[in-house]
C-alpha positions in Angstrom: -43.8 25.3 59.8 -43.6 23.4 62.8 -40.6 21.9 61.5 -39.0 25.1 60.7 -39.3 26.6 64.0 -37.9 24.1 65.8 -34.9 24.0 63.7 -34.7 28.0 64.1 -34.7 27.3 67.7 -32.3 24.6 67.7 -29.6 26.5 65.5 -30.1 30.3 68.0 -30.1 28.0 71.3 -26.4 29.4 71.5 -26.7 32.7 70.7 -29.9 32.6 73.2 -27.8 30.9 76.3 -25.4 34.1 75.7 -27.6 37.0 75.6 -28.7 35.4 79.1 -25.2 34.5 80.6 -24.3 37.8 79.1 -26.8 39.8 81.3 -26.4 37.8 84.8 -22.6 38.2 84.3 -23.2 42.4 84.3 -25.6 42.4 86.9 -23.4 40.5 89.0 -20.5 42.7 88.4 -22.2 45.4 89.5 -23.9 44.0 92.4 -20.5 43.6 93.7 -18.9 46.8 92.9 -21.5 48.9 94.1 -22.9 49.6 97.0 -26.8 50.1 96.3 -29.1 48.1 95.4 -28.7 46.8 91.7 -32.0 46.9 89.6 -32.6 43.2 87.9 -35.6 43.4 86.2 -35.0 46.3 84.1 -31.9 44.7 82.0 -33.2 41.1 81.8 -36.4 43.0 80.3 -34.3 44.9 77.9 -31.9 41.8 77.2 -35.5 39.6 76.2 -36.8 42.4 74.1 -33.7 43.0 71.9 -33.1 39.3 71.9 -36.8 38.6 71.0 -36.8 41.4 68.1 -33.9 40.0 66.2 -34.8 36.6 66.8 -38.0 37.6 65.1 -36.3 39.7 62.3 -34.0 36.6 61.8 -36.6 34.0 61.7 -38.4 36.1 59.0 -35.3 35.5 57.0 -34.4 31.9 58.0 -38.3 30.8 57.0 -38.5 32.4 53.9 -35.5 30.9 52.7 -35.9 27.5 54.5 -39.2 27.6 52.3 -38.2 28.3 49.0 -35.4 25.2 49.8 -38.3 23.1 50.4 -40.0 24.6 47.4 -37.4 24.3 45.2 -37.7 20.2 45.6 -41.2 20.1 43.2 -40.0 22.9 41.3 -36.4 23.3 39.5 -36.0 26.3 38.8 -37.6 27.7 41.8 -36.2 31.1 43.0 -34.6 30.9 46.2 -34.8 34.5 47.9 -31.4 35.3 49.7 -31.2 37.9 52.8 -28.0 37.1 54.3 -24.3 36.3 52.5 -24.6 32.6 53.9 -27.9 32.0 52.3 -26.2 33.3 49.3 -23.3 31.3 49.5 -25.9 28.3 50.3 -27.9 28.8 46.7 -24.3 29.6 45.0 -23.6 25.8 45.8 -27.1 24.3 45.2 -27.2 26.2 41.4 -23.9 23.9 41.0 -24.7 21.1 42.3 -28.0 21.5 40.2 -26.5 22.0 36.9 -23.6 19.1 37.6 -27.0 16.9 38.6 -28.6 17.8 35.1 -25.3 17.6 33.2 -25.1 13.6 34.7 -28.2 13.0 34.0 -28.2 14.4 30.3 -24.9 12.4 30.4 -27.1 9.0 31.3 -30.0 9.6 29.1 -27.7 10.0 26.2 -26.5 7.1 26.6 -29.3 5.0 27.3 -30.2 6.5 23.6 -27.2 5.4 22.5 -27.3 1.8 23.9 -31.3 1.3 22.4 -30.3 2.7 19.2 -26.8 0.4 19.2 -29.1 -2.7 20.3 -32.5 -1.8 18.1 -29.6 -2.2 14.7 -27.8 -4.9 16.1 -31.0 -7.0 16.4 -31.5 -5.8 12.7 -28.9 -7.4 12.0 -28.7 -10.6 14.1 -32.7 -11.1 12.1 -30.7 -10.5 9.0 -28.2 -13.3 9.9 -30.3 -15.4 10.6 -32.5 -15.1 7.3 -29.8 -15.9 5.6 -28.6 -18.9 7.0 -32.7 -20.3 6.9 -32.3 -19.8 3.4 -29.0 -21.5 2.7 -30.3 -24.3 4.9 -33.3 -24.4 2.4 -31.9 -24.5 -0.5 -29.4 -27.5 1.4 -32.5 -29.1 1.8 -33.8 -29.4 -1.4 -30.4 -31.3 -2.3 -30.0 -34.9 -1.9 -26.0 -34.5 -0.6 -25.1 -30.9 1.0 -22.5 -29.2 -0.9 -19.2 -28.3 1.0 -19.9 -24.7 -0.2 -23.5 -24.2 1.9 -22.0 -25.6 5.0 -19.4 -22.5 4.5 -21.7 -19.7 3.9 -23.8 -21.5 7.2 -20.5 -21.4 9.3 -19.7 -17.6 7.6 -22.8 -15.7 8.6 -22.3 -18.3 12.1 -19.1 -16.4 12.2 -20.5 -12.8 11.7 -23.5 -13.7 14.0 -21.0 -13.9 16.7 -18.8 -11.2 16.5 -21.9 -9.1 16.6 -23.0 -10.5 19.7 -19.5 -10.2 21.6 -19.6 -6.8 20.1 -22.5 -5.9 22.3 -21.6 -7.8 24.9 -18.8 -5.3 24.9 -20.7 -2.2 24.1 -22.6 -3.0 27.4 -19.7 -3.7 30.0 -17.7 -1.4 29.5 -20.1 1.0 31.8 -18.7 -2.0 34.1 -15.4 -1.8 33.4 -13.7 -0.9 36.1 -15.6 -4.1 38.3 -13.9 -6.4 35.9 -10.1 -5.2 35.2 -7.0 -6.7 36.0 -3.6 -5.1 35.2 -0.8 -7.5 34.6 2.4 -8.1 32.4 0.9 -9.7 29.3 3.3 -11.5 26.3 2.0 -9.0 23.6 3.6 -11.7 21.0 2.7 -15.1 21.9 -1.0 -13.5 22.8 -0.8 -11.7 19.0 -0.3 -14.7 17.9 -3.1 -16.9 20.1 -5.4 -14.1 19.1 -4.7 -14.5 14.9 -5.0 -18.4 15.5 -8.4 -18.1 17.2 -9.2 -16.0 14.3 -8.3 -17.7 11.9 -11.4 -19.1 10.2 -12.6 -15.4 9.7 -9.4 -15.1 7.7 -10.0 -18.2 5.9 -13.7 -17.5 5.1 -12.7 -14.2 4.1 -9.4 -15.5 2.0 -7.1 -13.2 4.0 -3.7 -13.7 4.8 -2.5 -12.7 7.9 1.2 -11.7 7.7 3.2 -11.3 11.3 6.5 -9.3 10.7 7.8 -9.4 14.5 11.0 -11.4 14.7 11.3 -11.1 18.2 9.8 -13.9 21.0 9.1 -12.0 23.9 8.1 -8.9 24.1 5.9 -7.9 27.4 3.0 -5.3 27.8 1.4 -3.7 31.0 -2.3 -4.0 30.5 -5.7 -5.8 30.9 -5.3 -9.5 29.1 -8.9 -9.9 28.3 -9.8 -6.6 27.5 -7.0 -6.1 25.4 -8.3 -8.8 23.4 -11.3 -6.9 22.9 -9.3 -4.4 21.2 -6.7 -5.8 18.6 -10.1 -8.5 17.3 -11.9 -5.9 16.7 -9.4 -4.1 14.7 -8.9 -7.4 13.0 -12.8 -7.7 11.9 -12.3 -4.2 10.6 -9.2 -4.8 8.6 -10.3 -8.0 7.0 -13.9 -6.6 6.2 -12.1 -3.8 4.2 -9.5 -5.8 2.6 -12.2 -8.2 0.8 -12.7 -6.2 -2.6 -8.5 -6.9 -2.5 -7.0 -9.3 -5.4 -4.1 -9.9 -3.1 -5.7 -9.2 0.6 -3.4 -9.5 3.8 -3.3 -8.1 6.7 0.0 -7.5 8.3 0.9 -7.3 12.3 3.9 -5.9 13.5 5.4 -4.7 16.8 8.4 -2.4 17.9 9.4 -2.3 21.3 11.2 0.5 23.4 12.6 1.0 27.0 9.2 2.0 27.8 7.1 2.0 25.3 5.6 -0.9 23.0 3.5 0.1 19.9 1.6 -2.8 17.8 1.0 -1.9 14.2 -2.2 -3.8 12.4 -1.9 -2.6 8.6 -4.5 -4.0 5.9 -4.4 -3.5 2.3 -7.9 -2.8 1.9 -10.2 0.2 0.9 -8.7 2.8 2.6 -10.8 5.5 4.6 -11.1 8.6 3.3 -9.8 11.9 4.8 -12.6 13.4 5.6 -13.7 10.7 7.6 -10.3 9.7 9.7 -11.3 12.2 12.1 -15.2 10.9 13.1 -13.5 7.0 13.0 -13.9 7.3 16.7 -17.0 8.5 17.4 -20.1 5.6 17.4 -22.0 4.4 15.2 -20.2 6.3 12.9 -19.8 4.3 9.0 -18.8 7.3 7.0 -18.6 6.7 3.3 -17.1 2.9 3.4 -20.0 2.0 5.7 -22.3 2.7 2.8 -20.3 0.1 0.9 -19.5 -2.4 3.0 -22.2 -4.8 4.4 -22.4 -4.8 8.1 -20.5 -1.7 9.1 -22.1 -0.7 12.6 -19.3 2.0 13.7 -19.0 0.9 16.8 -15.8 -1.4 16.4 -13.3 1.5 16.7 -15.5 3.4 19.6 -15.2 0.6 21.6 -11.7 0.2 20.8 -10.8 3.6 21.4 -13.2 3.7 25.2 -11.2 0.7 26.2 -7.7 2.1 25.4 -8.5 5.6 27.6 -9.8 3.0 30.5 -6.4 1.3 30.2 -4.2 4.2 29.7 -2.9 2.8 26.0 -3.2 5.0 22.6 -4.7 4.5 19.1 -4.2 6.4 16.4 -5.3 5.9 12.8 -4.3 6.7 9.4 -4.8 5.9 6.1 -4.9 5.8 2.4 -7.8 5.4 -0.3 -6.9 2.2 -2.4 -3.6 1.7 -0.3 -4.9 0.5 3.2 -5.2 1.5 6.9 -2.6 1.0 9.7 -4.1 0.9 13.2 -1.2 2.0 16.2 -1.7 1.2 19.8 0.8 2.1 22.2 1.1 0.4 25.4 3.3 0.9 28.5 6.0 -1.6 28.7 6.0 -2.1 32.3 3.6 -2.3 35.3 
């Protein structure tokens, strides 16, 4: 309370310096425009009276509401009582500011649930990875020479082991992102083609052929080099993981190039994704009805995808065919 009245004091000190300059200023005037003798007292006694009664009237309403402020800091949803169109305006902005607060943090929790349910499967799987390469190792073991083949199935599941983990490691920054971005003019073909070649034992492993239709040397993009990456080899897992059941599996890279405009086509020959699903591809940890075929489907390939192309200003789009295959489109700017 203490507190309160002071700051009551503090805000009227104005308005109180007034009332008073207000009163000596009349008196004055009419000390020296008339003759008799001017009565002091009587004014500065009716001046202090009204003054004092609505400062006390206006304190009963600057309390109570400075109150229910303080109140309102235990207790949400506190009412705030209003008697004056500024107090009003006041708790206007503080019920907006409140439910912008609890939108964010609904925002944060939500995604702290999506991040421990994303991690919680992805250790799920790293156990399941490694399981299986314990047991090829054993039954190496029990073998006098290891064959060539269990040394492949090793390296393979070594393989999936570790796009997982750079798939988290992506899932996580990308809260980041903006702390570790650089915008520059990027080779979208020679950096196609350093990304299939650093790929290339999943394509192997997988016995995929990677097919790149461009013609053209140079062609030059406006975007984030490393992030970029991100994208197009996680597209790349996806294509090749739904081309295996394939007698004749390729996937096929291709990219057409406008004044302004570049777009890089990745087109598989795989499963296909049904139509009911192409519109949920996006969203995470969405499988949809391939995911419940395919080993290893997380749906969170595309999401990530799709985040990083809205933090860089590119496109993707999707479409596809059951039994015919799935082109992936992103559009970038051409210039910086």
């Amino acid at each position: 309370m203490k507190k309160t009245v002071a700051n009551f004091v503090i805000d009227r000190t104005s308005y109180i310096l007034f009332m008073f300059i207000n009163s000596i200023l009349i008196i004055t005037f009419y000390s020296l425009t008339v003759n008799d003798t001017v009565e002091i007292l009587y004014p500065i006694s009716i001046t202090i009276f009204l003054m004092l009664s609505y400062l006390v009237i206006d304190f009963i309403k600057y309390s109570r509401f400075n109150i229910d402020i303080q109140n309102s800091r235990n207790e949400r949803n506190y009412n705030i009582r209003c008697a004056t169109k500024e107090q009003k305006e006041i708790y206007s902005l503080l019920k907006e500011l409140n439910l912008e607060h609890i939108k964010n943090e609904n925002n944060i929790v939500n995604k702290y649930k999506e991040k421990e349910h994303f991690l919680a499967n992805s250790i799920h799987k790293f156990k399941n990875y490694i399981s299986v390469m314990a047991l090829i190792i054993d039954k190496g073991k029990s073998q006098e020479v290891i064959e060539r083949d269990i040394l492949i199935d090793i390296e393979k599941e070594n393989n999936n082991l570790e796009s997982s983990l750079e798939q988290v490691l992506s899932f996580i920054r990308i809260d980041s992102f903006g702390n570790d971005l650089e915008l520059t003019n990027v080779n979208i073909v020679q950096e196609l083609k350093n990304i299939i070649n650093d790929n290339k034992s999943k394509f192997i492993h997988n016995e995929v052929f990677p097919v790149f239709e461009c013609s053209e040397n140079d062609i030059y993009i406006c975007t984030d080099k490393k992030w970029n990456r991100i994208i197009i080899e996680q597209i790349i897992t996806n294509a090749i993981k739904y081309t295996v059941n394939n007698s004749n599996r390729k996937v096929y890279f291709n990219i057409e190039s406008s004044n302004e405009e570049v777009i890089l086509s990745i087109r598989d020959n795989g499963i296909g994704i049904p139509e009911y699903d192409l519109k949920r591809v996006f969203e995470a940890f969405f499988t949809g009805e391939n995911g419940r075929k395919i080993r290893n489907s997380t749906g969170i390939g595309l999401f990530i995808s799709k985040e990083i192309c809205k933090k860089l200003g590119h496109t993707i789009e999707i479409n596809s065919k059951i039994n015919v295959g799935t082109e992936v489109r992103i559009s970038y700017l051409s210039k910086l």
